[in-house]
C-alpha positions in Angstrom: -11.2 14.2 -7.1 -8.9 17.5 -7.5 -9.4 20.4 -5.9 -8.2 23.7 -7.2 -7.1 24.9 -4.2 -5.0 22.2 -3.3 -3.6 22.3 -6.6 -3.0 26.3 -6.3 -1.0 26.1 -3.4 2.5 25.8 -5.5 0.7 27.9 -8.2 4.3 29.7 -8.7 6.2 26.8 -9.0 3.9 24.8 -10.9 3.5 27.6 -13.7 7.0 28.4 -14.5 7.6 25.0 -16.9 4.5 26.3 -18.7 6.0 29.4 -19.1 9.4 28.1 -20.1 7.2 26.1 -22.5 4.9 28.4 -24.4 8.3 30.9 -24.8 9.2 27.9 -27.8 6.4 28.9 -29.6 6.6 31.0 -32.2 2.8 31.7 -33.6 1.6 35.5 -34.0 -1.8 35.5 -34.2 -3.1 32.0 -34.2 -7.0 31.9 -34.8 -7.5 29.4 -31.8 -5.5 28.5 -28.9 -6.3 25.3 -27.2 -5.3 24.1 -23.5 -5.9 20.7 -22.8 -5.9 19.4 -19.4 -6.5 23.6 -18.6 -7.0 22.7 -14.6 -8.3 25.8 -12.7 -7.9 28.3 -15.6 -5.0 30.3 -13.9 -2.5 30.0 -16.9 -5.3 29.7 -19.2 -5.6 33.1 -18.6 -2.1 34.2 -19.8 -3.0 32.2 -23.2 -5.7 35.0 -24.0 -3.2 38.1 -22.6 -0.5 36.5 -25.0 -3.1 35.8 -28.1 -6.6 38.9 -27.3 -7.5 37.9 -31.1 -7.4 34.1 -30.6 -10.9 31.8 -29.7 -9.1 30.2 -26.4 -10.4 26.5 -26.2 -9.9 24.6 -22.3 -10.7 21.2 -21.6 -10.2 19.6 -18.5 -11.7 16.1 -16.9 -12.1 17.3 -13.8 -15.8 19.0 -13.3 -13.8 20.8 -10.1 -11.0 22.3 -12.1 -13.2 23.5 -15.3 -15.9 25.1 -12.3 -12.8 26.7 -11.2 -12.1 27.7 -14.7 -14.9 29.4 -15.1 -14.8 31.6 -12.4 -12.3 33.0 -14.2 -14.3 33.7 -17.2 -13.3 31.0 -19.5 -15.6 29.4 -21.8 -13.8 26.0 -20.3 -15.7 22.2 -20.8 -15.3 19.0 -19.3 -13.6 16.7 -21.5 -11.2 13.9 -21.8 -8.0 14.5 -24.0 -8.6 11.3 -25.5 -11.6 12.6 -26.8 -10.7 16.0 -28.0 -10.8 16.5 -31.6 -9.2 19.5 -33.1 -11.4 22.4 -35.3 -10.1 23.3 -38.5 -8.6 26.8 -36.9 -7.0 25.5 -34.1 -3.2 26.8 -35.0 -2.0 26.2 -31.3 -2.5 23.4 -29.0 -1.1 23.4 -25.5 -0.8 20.3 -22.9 1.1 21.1 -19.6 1.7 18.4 -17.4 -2.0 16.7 -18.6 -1.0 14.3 -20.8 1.3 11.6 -18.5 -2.6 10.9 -17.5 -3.4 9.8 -20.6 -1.9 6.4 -21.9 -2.2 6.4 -25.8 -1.0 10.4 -25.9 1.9 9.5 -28.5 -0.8 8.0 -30.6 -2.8 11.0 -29.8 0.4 13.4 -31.0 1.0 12.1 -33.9 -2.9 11.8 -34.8 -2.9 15.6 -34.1 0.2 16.1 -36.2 -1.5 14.8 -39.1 -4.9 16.7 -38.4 -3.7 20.1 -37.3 -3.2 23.1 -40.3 -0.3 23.0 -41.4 2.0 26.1 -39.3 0.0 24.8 -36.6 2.3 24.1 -33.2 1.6 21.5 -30.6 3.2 22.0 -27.0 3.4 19.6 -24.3 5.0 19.5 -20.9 5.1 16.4 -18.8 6.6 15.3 -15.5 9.3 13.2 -15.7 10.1 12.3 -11.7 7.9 8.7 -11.8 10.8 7.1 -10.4 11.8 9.6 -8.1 12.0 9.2 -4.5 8.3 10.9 -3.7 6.6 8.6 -6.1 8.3 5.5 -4.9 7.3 6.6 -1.5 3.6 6.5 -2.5 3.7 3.1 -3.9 5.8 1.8 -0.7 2.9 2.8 1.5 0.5 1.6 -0.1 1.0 -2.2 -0.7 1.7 -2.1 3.0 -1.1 -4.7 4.5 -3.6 -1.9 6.2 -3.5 0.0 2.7 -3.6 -3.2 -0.1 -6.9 -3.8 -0.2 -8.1 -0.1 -1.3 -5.6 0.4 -3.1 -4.8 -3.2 -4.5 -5.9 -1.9 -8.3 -4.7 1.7 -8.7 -3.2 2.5 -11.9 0.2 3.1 -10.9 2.2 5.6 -12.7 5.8 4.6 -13.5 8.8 5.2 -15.7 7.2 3.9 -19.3 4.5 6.4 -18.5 5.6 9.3 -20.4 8.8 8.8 -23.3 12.6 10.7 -23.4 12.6 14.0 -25.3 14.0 12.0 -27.8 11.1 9.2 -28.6 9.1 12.6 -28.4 10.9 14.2 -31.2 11.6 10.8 -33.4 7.4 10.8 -33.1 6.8 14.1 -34.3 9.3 14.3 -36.9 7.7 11.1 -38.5 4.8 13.0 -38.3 6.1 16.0 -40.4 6.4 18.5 -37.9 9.6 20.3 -36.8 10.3 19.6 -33.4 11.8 20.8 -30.0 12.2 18.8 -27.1 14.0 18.9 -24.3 14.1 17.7 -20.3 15.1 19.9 -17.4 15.3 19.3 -13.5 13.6 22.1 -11.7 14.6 22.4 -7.7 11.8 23.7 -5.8 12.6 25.4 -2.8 9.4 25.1 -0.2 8.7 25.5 2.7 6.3 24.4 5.6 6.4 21.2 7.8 5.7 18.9 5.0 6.4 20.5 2.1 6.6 17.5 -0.5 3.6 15.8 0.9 1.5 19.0 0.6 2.7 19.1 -3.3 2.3 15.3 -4.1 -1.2 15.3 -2.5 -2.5 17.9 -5.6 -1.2 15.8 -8.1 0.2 12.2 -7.4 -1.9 11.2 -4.3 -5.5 12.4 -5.7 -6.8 9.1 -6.9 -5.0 7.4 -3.5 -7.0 9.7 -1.5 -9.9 9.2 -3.6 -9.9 5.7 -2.0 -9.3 5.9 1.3 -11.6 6.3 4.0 -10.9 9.6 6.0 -9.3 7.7 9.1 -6.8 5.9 6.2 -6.3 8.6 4.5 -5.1 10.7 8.0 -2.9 7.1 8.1 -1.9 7.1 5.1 -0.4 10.5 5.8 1.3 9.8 8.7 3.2 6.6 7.7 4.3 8.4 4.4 5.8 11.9 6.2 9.2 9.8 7.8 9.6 8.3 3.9 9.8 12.2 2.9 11.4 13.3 5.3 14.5 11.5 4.5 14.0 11.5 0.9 13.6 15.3 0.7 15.4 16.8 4.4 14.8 19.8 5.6 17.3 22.3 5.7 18.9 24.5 8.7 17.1 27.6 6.8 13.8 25.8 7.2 12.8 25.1 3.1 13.2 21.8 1.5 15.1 21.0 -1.7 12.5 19.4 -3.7 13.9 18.7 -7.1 11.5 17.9 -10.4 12.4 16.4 -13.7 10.0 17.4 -16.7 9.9 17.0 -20.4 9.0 19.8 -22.9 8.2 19.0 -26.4 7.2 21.9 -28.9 6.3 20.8 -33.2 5.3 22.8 -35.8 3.0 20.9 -38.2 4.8 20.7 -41.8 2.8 21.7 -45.4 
């Protein structure tokens, strides 16, 4: 289960790829903007300030994050991506840091490529750091023996999850679109005792959690806090370096 809240608490940090994202696109006065994967509606917001003429469309999975959504006013629905099919106005379509969820989104990409009016742009941002010491943490504890049986069949996320810039752009350009892709490695600077736990637990430790009994969960917790803290120390200033590897991919559909 997500919760918005959770999710909010590095609102700043998590909204600055998104930002770096939608400054690749180029489209004036697009007829319909699209977020997929829209979570609590925060920089869905932005979408309409940047585009007041456009229809905005948000989709989200979670029925938490689209509540959340609309207590901001937005006409969001719950959907999956996977199931999302686009109108014949939609000239911009926007995925941050949705689709690593989803694993048939390059066949998804290129489907919209080939679907989307042509001018249209599609924009995606995805985390890159499945490999990174936080996520290999997570998996560590959890095929330890008081953890395996709850967690014997999660879906674990690693690196052939999402592609290089590269396979992105080799995609889209097949597809007839011109493309834009690159990868950069944010540091976060945060603070608080555990810093990358409290991150990871919005994002990479939802569907964990979502298995664990309360009592393993406050387990769970505790074993994984030493793993962090070597992984990520904290610093004589009190923050923590916490750095984050994404990929960005913006495509204009061809005529």
């Amino acid at each position: 289960m997500w919760n918005p809240d959770v999710y909010l608490a590095f609102a700043d940090h998590r909204g600055r790829p998104f930002f770096d994202l939608l400054a690749r696109v180029g489209a004036v006065s697009p007829r319909r903007v699209v977020d997929l994967g829209c979570g609590p509606g925060n920089l869905t917001e932005t979408l309409a300030q940047r585009w007041p003429d456009a229809v905005i469309e948000a989709v989200d999975s979670s029925e938490e994050m689209v509540a959340a959504a609309r207590e901001r006013g937005l006409a969001a629905v719950v959907g999956g991506i996977d199931e999302w099919t686009p109108q014949p106005d939609a000239d911009v379509v926007v995925s941050n840091a949705a689709l690593q969820w989803v694993p048939e989104h390059r066949e998804l990409m290129a489907r919209w490529a080939g679907s989307l009016p042509a001018g249209a742009w599609i924009a995606m941002q995805v985390p890159g750091n499945f490999t990174a010491p936080s996520h290999q943490a997570v998996r560590e504890v959890a095929r330890r023996e008081e953890f395996a049986d709850a967690l014997r069949d999660m879906p674990w996320r690693e690196e052939e999850v999402v592609g290089t810039p590269t396979s992105y752009a080799e995609l889209l350009t097949d597809a007839g679109c011109s493309v834009d892709a690159w990868e950069t490695t944010y540091i976060h600077q945060l603070t608080g005792e555990t810093p990358v736990l409290d991150w990871i637990t919005g994002t990479a430790l939802t569907q964990v959690k979502s298995r664990l009994s309360e009592r393993e969960w406050q387990r769970y917790r505790e074993s994984i806090i030493p793993l962090l803290a070597e992984a990520y120390p904290l610093r004589s200033d009190g923050t923590t370096f916490f750095p984050f590897r994404r990929i960005f991919v913006v495509a204009q559909v061809g005529g």
